[in-house]
C-alpha positions in Angstrom: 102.1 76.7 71.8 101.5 79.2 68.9 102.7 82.7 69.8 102.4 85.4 67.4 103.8 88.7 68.0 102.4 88.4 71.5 98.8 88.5 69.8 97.7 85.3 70.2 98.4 82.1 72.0 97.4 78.7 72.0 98.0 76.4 73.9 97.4 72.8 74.3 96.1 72.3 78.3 93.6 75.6 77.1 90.1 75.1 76.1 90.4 78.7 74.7 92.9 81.1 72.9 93.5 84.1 74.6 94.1 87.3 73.4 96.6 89.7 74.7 95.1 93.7 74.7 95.5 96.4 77.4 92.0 96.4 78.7 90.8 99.2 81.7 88.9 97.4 84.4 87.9 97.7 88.3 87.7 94.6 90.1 86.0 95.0 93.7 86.2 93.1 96.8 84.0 93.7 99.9 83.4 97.3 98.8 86.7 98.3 98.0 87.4 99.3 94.0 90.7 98.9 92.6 91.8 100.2 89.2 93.1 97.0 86.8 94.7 96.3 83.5 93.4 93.3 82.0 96.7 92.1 80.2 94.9 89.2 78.0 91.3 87.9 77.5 89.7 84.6 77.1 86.2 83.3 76.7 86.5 81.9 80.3 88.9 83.9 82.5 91.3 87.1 82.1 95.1 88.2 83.6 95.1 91.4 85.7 97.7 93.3 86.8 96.9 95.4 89.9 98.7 96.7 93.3 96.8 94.3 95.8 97.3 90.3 96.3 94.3 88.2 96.1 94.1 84.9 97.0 93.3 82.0 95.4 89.8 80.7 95.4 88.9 84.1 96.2 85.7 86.0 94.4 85.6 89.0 93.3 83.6 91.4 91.3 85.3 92.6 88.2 83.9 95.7 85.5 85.8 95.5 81.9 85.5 98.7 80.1 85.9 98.1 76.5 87.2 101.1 74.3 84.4 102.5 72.0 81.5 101.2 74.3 79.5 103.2 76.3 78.9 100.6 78.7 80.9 98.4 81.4 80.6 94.3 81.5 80.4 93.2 84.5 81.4 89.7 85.7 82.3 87.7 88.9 85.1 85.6 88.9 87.5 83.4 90.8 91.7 84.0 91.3 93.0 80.8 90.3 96.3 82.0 90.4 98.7 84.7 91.0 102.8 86.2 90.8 104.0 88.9 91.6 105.6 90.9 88.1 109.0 91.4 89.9 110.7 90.6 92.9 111.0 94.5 93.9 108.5 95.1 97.0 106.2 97.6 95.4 105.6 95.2 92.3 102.3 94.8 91.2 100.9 91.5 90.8 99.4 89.0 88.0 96.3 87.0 88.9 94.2 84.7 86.6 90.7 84.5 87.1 88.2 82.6 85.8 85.0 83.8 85.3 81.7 82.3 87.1 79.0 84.1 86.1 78.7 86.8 83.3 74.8 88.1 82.2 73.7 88.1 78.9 73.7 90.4 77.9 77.5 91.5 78.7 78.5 87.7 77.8 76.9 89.2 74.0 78.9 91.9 74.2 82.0 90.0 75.0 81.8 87.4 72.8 81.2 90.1 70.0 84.7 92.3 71.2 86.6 88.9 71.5 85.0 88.3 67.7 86.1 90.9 66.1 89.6 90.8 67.5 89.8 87.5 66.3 88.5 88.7 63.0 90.8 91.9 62.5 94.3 89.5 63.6 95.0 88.0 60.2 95.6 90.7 58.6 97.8 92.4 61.3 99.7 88.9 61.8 102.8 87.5 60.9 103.4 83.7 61.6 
């Protein structure tokens, strides 16, 4: 694995490097909206952090707000796993989802965010 500063990782069992960036998000569930942070970023899936346990195999509808947009992305996705942060009872969790289905239009704006942070790394970087 290649870690940088906690910027960037790569891993070998990944088909994608993920990014780690604080990231405001809502992920919903059978009409209830919870507040997320989405800890890192992928092509394919994302890490949350949030107050309530999903399970795995478990959809849910997630909104990403990316700073200096005017707009949400909206995308469904599937837990594929999940821990909780620390063994105190209030502890909020971590869950992985992979994303299922994305439009467009949002997948254009993603790839173009996850783009330009690849873009704007080097120079911040140190190896």
């Amino acid at each position: 694995m290649l870690t940088t500063k906690g910027k960037l990782k790569l891993d070998e069992r990944r088909r994608y490097i993920r990014v780690d960036i604080p990231l405001e998000g809502e992920v919903e569930v059978s009409g209830d909206v919870e507040k997320v942070v989405i800890t890192n970023i992928s092509p394919n899936g994302l890490r949350l952090r949030l107050s309530r346990l999903f399970k795995i195999g478990e959809k849910v509808d997630l909104n990403i707000i990316l700073p200096h947009e005017n707009k949400k992305i909206s995308l469904k996705a599937n837990v594929v796993w999940y821990r909780r942060v620390n063994t105190e009872d209030n502890s909020p969790y971590d869950i992985g989802v992979e994303i299922i289905s994305i439009a467009e239009t949002s997948k254009i704006i993603l790839a173009k965010y996850l783009c330009d942070l690849f873009y704007d790394m080097p120079s911040k970087m140190r190896w």
